[in-house]
LUMLO-203923 format. One line per field, with one value per residue (C-alpha): residue number from 1; residue in three letters; x, z, y. Coordinates in Angstrom, 1 decimal, m for minus. Each point is the difference from the previous one (the first is absolute). Layout:
REM residues N
nr [NUM,...]
rest [ALA,...]
xx [X,...]
zz [Z,...]
yy [Y,...]
END
This chain:
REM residues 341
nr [1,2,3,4,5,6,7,8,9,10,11,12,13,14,15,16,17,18,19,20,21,22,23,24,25,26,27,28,29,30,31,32,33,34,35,36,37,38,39,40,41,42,43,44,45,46,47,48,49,50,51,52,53,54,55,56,57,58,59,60,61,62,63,64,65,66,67,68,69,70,71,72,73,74,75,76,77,78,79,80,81,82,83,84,85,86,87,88,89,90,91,92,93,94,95,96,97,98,99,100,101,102,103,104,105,106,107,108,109,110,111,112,113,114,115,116,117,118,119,120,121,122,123,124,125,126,127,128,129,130,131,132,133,134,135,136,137,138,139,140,141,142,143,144,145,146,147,148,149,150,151,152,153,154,155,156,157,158,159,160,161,162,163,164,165,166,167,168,169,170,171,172,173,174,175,176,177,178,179,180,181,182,183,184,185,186,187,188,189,190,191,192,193,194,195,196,197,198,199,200,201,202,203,204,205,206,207,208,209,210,211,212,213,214,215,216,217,218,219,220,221,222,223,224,225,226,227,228,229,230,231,232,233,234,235,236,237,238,239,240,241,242,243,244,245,246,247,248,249,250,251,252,253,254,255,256,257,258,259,260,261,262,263,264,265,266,267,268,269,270,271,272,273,274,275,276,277,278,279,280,281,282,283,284,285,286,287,288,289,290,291,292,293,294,295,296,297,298,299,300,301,302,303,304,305,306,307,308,309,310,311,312,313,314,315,316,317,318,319,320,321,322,323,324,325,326,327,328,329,330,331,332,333,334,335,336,337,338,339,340,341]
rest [UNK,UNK,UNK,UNK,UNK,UNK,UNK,UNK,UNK,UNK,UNK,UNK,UNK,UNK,UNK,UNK,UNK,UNK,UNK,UNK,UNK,UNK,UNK,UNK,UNK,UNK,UNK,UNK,UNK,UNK,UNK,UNK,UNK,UNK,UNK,UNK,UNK,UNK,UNK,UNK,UNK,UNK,UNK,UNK,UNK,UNK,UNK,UNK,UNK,UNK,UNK,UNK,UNK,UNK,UNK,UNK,UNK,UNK,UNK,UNK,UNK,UNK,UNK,UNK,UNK,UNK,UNK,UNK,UNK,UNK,UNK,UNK,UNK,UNK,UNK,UNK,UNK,UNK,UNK,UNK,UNK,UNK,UNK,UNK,UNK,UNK,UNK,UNK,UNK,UNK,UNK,UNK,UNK,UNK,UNK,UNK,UNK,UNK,UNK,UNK,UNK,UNK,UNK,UNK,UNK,UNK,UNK,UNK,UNK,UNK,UNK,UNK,UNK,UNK,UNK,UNK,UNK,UNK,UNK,UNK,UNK,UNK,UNK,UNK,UNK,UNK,UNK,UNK,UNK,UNK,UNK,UNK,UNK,UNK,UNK,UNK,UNK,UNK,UNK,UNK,UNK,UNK,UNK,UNK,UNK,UNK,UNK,UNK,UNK,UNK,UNK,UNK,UNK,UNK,UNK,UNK,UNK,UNK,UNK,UNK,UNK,UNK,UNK,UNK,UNK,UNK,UNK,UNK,UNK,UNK,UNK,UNK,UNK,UNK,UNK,UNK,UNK,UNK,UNK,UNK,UNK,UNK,UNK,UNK,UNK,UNK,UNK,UNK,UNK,UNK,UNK,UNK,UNK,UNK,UNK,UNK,UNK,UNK,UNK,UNK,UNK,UNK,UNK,UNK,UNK,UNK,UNK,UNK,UNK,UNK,UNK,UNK,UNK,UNK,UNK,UNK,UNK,UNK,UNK,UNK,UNK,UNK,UNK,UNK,UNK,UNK,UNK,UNK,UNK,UNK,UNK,UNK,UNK,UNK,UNK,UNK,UNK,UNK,UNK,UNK,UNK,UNK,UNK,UNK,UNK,UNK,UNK,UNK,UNK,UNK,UNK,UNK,UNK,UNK,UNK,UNK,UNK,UNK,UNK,UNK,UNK,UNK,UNK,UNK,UNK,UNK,UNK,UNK,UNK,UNK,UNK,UNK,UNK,UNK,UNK,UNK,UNK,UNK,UNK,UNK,UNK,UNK,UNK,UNK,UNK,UNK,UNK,UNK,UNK,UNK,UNK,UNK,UNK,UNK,UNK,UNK,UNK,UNK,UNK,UNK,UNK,UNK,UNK,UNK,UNK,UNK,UNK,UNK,UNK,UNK,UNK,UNK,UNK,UNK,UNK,UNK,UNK,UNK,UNK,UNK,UNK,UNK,UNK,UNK,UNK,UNK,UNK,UNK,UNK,UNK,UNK,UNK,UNK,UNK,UNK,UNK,UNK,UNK,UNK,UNK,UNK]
xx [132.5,m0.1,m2.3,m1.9,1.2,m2.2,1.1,m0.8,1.2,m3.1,m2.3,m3.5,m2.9,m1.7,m1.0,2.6,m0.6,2.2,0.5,m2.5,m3.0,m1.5,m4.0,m2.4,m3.8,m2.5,m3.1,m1.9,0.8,3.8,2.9,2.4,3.5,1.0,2.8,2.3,m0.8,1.3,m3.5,m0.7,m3.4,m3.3,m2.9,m3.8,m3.2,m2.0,m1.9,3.0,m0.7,3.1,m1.3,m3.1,0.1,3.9,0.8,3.3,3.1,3.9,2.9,3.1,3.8,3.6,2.9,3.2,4.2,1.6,3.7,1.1,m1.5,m3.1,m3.3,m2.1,m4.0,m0.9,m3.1,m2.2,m1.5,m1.7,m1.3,m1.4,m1.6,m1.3,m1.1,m2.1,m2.1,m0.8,m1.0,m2.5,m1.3,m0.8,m1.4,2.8,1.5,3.0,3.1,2.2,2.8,2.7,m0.9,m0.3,3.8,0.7,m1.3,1.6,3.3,m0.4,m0.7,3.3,1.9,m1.4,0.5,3.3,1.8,m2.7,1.1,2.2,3.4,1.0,0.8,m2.6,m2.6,m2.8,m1.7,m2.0,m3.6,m2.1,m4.0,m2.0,m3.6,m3.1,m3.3,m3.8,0.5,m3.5,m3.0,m2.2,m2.9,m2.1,2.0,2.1,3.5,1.2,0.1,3.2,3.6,3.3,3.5,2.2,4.2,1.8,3.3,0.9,3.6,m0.8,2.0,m1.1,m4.1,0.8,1.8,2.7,0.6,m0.1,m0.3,m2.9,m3.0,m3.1,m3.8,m3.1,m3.0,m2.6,m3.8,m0.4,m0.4,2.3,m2.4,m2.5,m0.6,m0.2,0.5,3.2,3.0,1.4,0.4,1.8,m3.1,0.6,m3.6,2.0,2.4,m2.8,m1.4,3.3,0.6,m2.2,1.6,3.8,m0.7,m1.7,3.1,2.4,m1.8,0.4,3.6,0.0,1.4,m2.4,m2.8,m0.7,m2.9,m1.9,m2.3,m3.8,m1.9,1.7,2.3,2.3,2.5,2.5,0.1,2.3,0.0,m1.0,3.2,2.1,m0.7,1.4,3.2,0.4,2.9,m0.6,2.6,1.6,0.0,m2.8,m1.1,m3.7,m2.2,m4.0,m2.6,m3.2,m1.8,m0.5,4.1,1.4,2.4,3.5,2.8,2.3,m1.0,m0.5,3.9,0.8,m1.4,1.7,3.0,m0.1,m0.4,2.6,2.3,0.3,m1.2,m2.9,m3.3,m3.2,m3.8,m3.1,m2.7,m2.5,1.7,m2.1,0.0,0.4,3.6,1.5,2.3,1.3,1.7,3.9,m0.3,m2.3,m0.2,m1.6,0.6,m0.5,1.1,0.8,1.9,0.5,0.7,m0.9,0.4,m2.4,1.4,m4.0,m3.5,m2.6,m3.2,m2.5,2.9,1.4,3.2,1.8,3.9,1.6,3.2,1.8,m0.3,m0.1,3.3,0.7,m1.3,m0.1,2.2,m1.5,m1.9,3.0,1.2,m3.0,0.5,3.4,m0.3,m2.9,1.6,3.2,m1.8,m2.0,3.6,2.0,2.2,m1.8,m0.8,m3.7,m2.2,m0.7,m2.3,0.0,1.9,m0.6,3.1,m1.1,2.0]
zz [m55.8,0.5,3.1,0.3,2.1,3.0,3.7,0.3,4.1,0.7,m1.9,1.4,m0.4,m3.1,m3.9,m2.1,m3.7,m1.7,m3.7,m0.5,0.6,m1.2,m1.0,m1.3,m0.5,0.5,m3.4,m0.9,1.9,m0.8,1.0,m2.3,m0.5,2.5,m0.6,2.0,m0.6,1.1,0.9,3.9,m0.5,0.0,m2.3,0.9,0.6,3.0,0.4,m0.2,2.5,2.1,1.0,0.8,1.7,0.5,m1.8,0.6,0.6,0.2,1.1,1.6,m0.7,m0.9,m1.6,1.0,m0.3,1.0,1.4,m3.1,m2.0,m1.6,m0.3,1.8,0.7,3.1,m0.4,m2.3,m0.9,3.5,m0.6,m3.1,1.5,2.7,m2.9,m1.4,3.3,0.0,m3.3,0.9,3.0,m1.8,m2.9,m2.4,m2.6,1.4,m1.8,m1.0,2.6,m2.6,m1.5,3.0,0.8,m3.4,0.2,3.3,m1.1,m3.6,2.7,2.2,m3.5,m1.7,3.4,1.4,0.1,2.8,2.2,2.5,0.8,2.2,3.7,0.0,1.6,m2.4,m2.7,m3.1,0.9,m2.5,0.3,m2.7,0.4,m2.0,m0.1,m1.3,m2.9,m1.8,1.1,2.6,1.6,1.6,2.7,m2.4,m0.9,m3.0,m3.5,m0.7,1.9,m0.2,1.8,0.6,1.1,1.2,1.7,2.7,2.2,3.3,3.7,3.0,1.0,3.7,0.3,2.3,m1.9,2.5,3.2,2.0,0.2,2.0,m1.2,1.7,0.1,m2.0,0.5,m3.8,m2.0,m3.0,m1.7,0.7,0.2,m3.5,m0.8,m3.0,3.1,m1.7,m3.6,m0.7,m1.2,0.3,1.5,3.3,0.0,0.1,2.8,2.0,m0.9,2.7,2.5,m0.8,m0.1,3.3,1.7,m1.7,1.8,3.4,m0.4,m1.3,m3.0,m1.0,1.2,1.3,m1.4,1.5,m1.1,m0.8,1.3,3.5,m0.1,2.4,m2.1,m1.4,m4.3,m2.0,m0.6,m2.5,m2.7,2.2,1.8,3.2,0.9,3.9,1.4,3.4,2.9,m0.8,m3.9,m1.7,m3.1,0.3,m2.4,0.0,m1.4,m1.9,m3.1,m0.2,0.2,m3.2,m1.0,0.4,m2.6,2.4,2.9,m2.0,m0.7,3.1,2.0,m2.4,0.7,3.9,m0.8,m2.7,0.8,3.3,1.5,2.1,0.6,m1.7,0.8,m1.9,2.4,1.8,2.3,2.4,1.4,4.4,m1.7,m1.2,2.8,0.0,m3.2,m0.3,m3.3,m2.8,m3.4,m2.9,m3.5,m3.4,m3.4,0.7,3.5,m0.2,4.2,2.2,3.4,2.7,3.4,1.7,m0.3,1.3,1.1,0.9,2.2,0.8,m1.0,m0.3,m0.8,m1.8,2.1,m3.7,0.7,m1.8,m1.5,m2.1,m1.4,1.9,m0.6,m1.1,m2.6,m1.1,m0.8,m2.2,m1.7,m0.4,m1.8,m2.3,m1.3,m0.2,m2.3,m2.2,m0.2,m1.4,3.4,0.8,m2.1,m1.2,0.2,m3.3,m2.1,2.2,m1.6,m3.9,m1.4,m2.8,m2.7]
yy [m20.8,3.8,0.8,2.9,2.9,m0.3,0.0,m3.7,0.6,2.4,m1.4,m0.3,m2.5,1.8,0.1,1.4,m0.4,m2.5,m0.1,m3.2,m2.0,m3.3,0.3,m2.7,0.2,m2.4,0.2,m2.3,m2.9,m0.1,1.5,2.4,m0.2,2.6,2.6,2.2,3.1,3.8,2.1,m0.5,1.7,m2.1,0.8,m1.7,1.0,1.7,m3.1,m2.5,m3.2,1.0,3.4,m1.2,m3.5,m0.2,m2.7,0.0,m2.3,0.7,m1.8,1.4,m1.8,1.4,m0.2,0.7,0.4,m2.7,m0.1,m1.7,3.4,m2.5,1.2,m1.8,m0.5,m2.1,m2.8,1.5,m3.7,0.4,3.5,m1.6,m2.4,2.5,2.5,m2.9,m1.4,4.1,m0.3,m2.7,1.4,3.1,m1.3,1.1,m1.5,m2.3,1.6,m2.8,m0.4,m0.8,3.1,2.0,m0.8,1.0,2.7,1.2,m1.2,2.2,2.9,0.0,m0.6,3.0,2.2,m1.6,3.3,0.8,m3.7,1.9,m1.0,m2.4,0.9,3.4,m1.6,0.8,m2.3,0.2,m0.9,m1.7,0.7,m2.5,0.5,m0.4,2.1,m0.4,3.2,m0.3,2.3,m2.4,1.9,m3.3,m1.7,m2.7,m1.1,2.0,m1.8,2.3,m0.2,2.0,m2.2,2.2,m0.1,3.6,0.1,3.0,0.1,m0.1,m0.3,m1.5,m0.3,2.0,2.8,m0.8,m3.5,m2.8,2.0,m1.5,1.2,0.8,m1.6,0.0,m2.6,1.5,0.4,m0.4,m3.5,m0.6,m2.7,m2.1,m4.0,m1.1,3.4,1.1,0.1,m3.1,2.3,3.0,2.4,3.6,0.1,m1.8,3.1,2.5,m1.0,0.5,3.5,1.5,m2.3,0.8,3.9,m0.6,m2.3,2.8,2.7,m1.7,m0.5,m4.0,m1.2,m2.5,m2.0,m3.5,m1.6,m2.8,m2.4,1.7,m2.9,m0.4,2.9,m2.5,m0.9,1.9,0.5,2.0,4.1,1.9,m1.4,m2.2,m3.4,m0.8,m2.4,m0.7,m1.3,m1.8,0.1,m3.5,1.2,m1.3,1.7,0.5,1.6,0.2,m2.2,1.4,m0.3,3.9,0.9,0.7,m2.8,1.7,m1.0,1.6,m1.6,m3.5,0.7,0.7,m3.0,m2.0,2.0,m0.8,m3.4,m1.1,2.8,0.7,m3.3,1.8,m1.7,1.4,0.3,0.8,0.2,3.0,2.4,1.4,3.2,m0.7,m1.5,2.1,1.3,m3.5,1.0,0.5,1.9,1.3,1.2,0.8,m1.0,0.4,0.7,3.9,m0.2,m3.7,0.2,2.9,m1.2,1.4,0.8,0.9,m1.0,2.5,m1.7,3.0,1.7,m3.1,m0.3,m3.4,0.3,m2.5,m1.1,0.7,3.6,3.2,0.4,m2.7,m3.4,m3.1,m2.1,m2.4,2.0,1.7,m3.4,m0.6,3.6,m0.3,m3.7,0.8,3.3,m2.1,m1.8,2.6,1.9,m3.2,0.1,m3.9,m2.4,m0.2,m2.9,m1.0,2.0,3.0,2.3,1.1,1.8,2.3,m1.1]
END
């Protein structure tokens, strides 16, 4: 396979056109076909359900070059799975999760001169995502739906790669109890954007939200959860119905545990604890670790003993197992990886 002539080393985390996307529309009741098609443009009307009441969902995964020079996807059956608990909580139609990794799997196929090489550091990124496309004027769930698949190269989430980084507590919520945190609806991400502009401003790199009802105990930020490690290495992460359930931090923890023989936690984290902490970092599909070296608590600053110039060690560990695995240098537990035949 030919790749295409970009410099894969600088790459950023952006759109860039590939040559294909997967589309299927919801009439009727029933589901179409679905096709990949070339056009990247998207036709519907003023008073389509998504411009107006933002109903909205997308999902986030990648695929990637392996050592072995397979293309490769990483556990889009729980991204399906994930897409259709969204689905329900939005009242959309649930599209079928067979068909969903079909679908993603037809889209890395028909773009796999854009999968960048092994060794550069960057990825392909893979956005599915489904919207209400009919006109809706009185506050309801749309009757019409459009599920959609593009493809876009992109390199790491930070600039600076896995340089640790500085976050602040914020004043704002992320989601309520028994609120949409637990879903990936676009509608979550809009309400972060004013709080991210305002931590970039001040000189932090992302914010630390805590729970709304008690704002005590520590959450996730704005498209990352939290791992802790503890000073006798414990892999802690936190504990709430309204944190997004991470695939990459579901992997992880499982990687600490069958891997590297650490011992895991699921439970609250509390604020007054976290200078206890050895390490910390966020992750998620786009940076899968970024490690975080300081915590800013209104101009209180607590310093993980990790530092600022590198990862822990024990999350570089964790890092350096999981992409082991997504890049074919580690054996996979079973079912992880799709190769794209």
């Amino acid at each position: 396979m030919v790749k295409q002539n970009i410099d894969w080393q600088n790459l950023g985390f952006g759109y860039i056109k590939t040559d294909k996307r997967f589309v299927s529309s919801y009439k009727d009741g029933a589901w179409d076909d679905g096709a990949l098609i070339g056009e990247d443009m998207i036709t519907m009307s003023e008073c389509a359900c998504v411009l107006q009441y933002a109903q909205t969902i997308f999902e986030g995964l990648k695929a990637y070059t392996t050592e072995k020079g397979e293309t490769v996807v990483f556990r889009p059956d729980l991204n399906a799975e994930r897409f259709a608990n969204s689905s329900r909580r939005m009242e959309m139609p649930v599209y079928p999760e067979d068909k969903f990794i079909e679908a993603v799997l037809q889209v890395v196929k028909a773009n796999e001169s854009f999968v960048p090489p092994y060794g550069s550091g960057a990825t392909l990124y893979l956005r599915p995502y489904m919207f209400g496309i009919n006109p809706v004027i009185g506050v309801k769930p749309a009757s019409e739906y459009q599920f959609r698949v593009f493809a876009t190269p992109v390199g790491p989430y930070f600039k600076g790669g896995a340089k640790p980084i500085t976050i602040r507590v914020s004043d704002f919520d992320r989601a309520a109890p028994h609120g949409t945190g637990h879903i990936k609806a676009g509608l979550n991400y809009a309400m972060s954007l004013h709080a991210i502009v305002s931590a970039h401003n001040e000189g932090y790199d992302e914010n630390m939200y805590l729970d709304a009802g008690t704002r005590t105990k520590v959450e996730e930020t704005g498209g990352a959860n939290f791992l802790f490690i503890t000073k006798d290495n414990k892999v802690v992460t936190p504990k709430s119905d309204s944190i997004l359930p991470s695939i990459t931090r579901r992997s992880l923890m499982y990687v600490a545990k069958e891997y590297l023989g650490l011992e895991t936690e699921e439970r609250e984290v509390y604020l007054d604890e976290l200078s206890d902490f050895a390490e910390c970092g966020l992750c998620g599909t786009a940076a899968v670790i970024s490690p975080v070296g300081k915590i800013v608590d209104h101009g209180k600053e607590i310093c993980l003993p990790s530092g600022m110039a590198d990862m822990g060690p024990v999350t570089k560990k964790l890092y350096d197992t999981l992409t082991g695995i997504q890049m074919g240098r580690l054996e996979a537990p079973k079912g992880w990886i799709r190769v794209i035949e």
